[in-house]
Structure formats: C-alpha cells, structure tokens
C-alpha positions, 0 to 999 in steps of 0.5 A: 656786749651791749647791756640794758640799763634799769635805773634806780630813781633813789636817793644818791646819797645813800645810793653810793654808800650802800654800793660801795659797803658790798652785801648787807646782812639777810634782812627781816622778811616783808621788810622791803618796798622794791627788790631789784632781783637778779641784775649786773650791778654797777655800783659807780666806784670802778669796781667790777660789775656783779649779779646782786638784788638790790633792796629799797625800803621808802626812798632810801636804798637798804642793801645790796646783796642776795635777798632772794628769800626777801619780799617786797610789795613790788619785785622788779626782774633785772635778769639780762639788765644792768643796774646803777645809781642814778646819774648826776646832771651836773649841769642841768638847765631844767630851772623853768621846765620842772615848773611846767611838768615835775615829772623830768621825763626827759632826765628820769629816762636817760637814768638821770635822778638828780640835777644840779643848776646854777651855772652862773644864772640861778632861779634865786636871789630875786629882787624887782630887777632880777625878777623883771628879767627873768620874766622877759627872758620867758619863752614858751613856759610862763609862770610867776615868780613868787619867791624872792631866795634860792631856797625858796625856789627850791621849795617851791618846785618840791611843794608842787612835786618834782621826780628828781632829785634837785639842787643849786648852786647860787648863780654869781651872775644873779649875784650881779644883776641883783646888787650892780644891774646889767653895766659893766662896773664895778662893785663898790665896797658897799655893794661888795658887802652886799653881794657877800650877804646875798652868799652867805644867806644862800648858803646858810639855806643849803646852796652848793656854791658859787657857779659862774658862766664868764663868757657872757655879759654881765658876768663877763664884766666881773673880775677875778676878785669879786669872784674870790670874795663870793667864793671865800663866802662859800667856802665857810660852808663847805662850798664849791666853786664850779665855773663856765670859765672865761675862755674855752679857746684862745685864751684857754690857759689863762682861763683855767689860771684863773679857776685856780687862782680862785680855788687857791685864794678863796681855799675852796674846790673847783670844778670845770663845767663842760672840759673841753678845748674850743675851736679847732686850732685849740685842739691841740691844748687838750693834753695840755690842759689836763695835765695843768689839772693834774698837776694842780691836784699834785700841788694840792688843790681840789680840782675837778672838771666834768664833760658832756659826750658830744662834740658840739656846744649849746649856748645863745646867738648873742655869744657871737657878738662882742660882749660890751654890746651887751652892756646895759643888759638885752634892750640896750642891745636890741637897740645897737643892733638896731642902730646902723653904726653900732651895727657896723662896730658890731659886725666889724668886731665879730669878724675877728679872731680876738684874745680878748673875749670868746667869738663862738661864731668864729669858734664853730668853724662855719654858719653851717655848724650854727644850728638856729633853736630856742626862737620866742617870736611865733613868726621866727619859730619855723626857722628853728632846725634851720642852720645859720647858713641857711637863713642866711641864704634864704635872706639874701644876706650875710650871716652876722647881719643874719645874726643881729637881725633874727636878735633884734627881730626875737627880742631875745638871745635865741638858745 
C-alpha cells in the first residue's frame, strides 16, 4: 500500500535515539511545541512500523509513544500518514545553493534534513589559489568568499540561516590545491607535513573526515599513501574516510583494494559514495563487489557504502577526457583543447577503453545517454536538456569534438 510520508525536520541525533528507546513515560501536560498525533512510525532501526505520537519540544524530539492527554502549541494530525527521521544526504552538493536560499527546499520536501559535503571538493581550507578557483568555477550563484577554514564556512552558512542540518567532510582534493596546486606532482615531505596540518585543524573544528573523489584531476594525481597519512590524521579524531573511489568500471576491484587498504593502514572506517558497477560490461561485478565488502566486514574492517536509487550518473563533461589534460588545472585545459595537436592526442585517447583512468564517455554506452546541463555561457545555456548526440548533429560534428568544443566555448567542465 502506498503511504504518505510526514517529515519530521529535527535534529537526527536525537531523532534515532529517541525511536529506538520505544514509548516514553507520560509527560507533564503543556510541556511540548509540536505533537505528531496518530501516525504509523518508522523509527529506521528495521522494526516494524507502528501508530505512536511523536512529541518535540524546541528542536529536539521528547518521545514517542501515546501522549494523546498531552498538549502542544502546535498538533500535526498524522492519521493515514507515515512518520520517519529525517533522511541523510550523504552525499549532498548543496555547498554554494544554501548561499543563495537557506531554505533547502529541494532537500527539506524530499524528507531530507540533513546534508553532509565533502565529496573530494570541500568549501574549506581556502587560501589565494584555492579561493581563485573556487570563484572562476561559479555558475549562476555568485558570492563572496570571506572565510578561509571548513568551519568557518560552516558557520557562515548557520549565521545567515539554513533549514537542514549541515556538515563536511574535509574535501582531500582542496587538501591538494591549497598545498601542491592543480600539477600532477607529488607532495614533498614539507608539503606533506602541511597537508597533515590543514587535517588536523579541520578536524579539531568538527569535520567528519576525509572525502575523496579520485576519477578527476588533481585528485586523481594523488596516490594511495598521501591519502593514508591524511587519513591516519582523521583517525585520531574519530574520522571517517569516505570516497569516490579510482575506479566504478574496469578497474573496479582494484579500486575497492585500494579503499581497503587505506582503511586497514590508516585504522580508520571507510565508506563507498555512490556503489554501483559502471559500464554495462561491469554489470556482472556487482555480486562480487559486495561480497568482497562482506568479507572485509568478516576480517574486521568498518566498511560502509551507500547508493542513490536511479541507474544514471552526474558528474562533468571534463570526465570524458583523459585526466592528464586536466594537468595544470581548467586553462591549461582550455588551452589543449584549443591546441590542433593536443586535440587530436585528446580525442585519440577518448576513443579507447582503457584500464588506465575512467572513460565515463565510453561508460555511458552512447552520446544519446550524455544528457548536456550545468552550462555557464549565456550563449550555451539553450543547449541545457539537449543530449550529446543532438548537439552533435545540430553542429555537424563528431561527439568528443562536440565534447571539447562546448568545454573550450563555456570555459568551464559543464555539470
């Protein structure tokens, strides 16, 4: 039976915990803000459903159970509705729209009440470089950047007002353009050093971790051990490390030994973004996959992953590129792409399947699965809806020139 959810914006914590302890004891009479009267709960521990009151006093949930005797300032029938904790966006890229409009419409409608960032990139540390960026990425929210930490970010967004709840982790990818740029390098043992600071002054102000996104320049740059010491870092804090791994495709299980190997030696929990198997000759690696999670779980490591319900991706056009074009960061690639022989080494290189970085052009099967969004040129933004096929046929041309072109043309990586 279908069943309309009624969605309590609450503090999560609490929310959990207060499901999870069963009825409360009858409770002092005008003692509440909010009842929820009458509705089926789903407290979110996997228990079976049940017709409760749920009462809130200030932001905090004070018990679930019959307070039918119980008065509010404000009731809320939920006879015929479902009731839940709020959900957790666990990978929420709501960074820049919460500047614009606190409110988190789109998250708070959808019973989402809390959002977690830091999926490689994350609003803090920001020094000159990483600043810079950040401010030539803009599309069409624009808005200064007056802090210079995670945290402070943070508290930015809670002194002009947010709707959700709201956290990060500490994006290891800003970690790189702070200390070492947009090259593919190395960091010294200097600039190591520095990296472990930025971490730990980050999660000494409350972040959650280390989040990595390694499919895209100048994360993917970055090898296995500079993410272990960032996240040996997090660890002494009770950190998570959550990834974006290397790999969703070809190399899907070297990926996921990757993720295990920095969870084992940086003795921290690990967390895959996104699960899935990409490309439909991967398919078949799913049950294996999860297996391999299983039994990492049996050998005691803390492994997580979560999912979005939909069988499509989101990410930038650039990912169709090989990412040593990227090297240097976005105008060294705006000026390969608009170098003829560069071009063509590009393009060459897009056309293969290869083990050695993830072709999410090959991986979407064909240009009419590459639906065109996220445009910053005023002149390019009637093409947003449009599929990559039918750009391409409306320019007469063949779809990575298509690709390359509408990059070099936005000035940006469109998505």
């Amino acid at each position: 039976m279908k069943r309309t959810f009624c969605w309590l914006a609450v503090f999560l914590t609490t929310v959990f915990t207060m499901f999870a302890q069963g009825p409360s004891p009858s409770p002092r009479a005008d003692d509440f803000d909010v009842i929820v009267r009458g509705g089926t709960v789903y407290d979110g521990t996997g228990t079976k459903p049940r017709q409760a009151d749920v009462a809130i006093r200030r932001d905090r949930i004070a018990g679930v159970g019959d307070f039918k005797s119980a008065k509010a300032n404000t009731v809320i029938d939920a006879k015929g509705l479902a009731v839940a904790p709020g959900f957790i966006n666990m990978l929420s890229w709501s960074t820049e729209s919460l500047i614009q409009d606190g409110r988190s419409q789109s998250e708070i409608r959808q019973g989402v009440t809390t959002e977690i960032m830091g999926e490689g990139e994350s609003m803090g540390p920001v020094n000159d470089r990483v600043r810079e960026h950040k401010i030539r990425e803009q599309t069409d929210i624009k808005y200064d950047i007056t802090w210079n930490t995670l945290a402070e970010y943070l508290q930015y967004l809670e002194k002009r007002g947010v709707s959700c709840n709201v956290a990060s982790f500490i994006g290891a990818t800003t970690i790189r353009e702070y200390v070492i740029g947009f090259e593919d390098k190395q960091p010294t043992p200097e600039q190591l050093d520095e990296m472990r600071e930025l971490v730990r002054k980050e999660m000494e102000a409350g972040a959650l971790g280390i989040g990595t996104s390694l499919i895209y320049p100048p994360a993917f740059y970055a090898k296995t051990e500079e993410l272990i010491e960032l996240c040996k870092v997090a660890a002494k804090y009770q950190g998570k490390y959550i990834s974006h791994m290397r790999s969703e495709g070809n190399q899907l299980f070297q990926a996921l030994d990757e993720l295990l190997r920095i969870a084992r030696e940086a003795n921290i929990p690990a967390e895959v973004y996104h699960i899935k198997t990409a490309g439909k000759k991967n398919w078949p690696k799913e049950d294996e996959l999860l297996a391999r999670i299983e039994r990492a779980q049996k050998q005691g490591l803390n492994i997580r992953a979560n999912m979005y319900t939909y069988t499509a991706a989101g990410t930038g056009l650039d990912a169709c590129l090989p990412p040593w074009s990227e090297d240097g960061g976005y105008p060294e690639l705006f000026k390969r792409l608009r170098d003829p022989a560069m071009r063509a080494i590009i393009k060459a290189e897009a056309k293969i399947d290869s083990n050695e970085w993830e072709n999410l052009y090959l991986a979407a099967g064909s240009p009419d699965k590459i639906l065109l969004v996220g445009f910053k040129s005023e002149k390019l933004k009637p093409l947003t809806g449009k599929t990559l096929a039918e750009v391409a046929k409306m320019r007469g041309k063949d779809p990575i020139d298509t690709i390359m072109d509408l990059i070099s043309e936005d000035e940006s990586r469109i998505g």
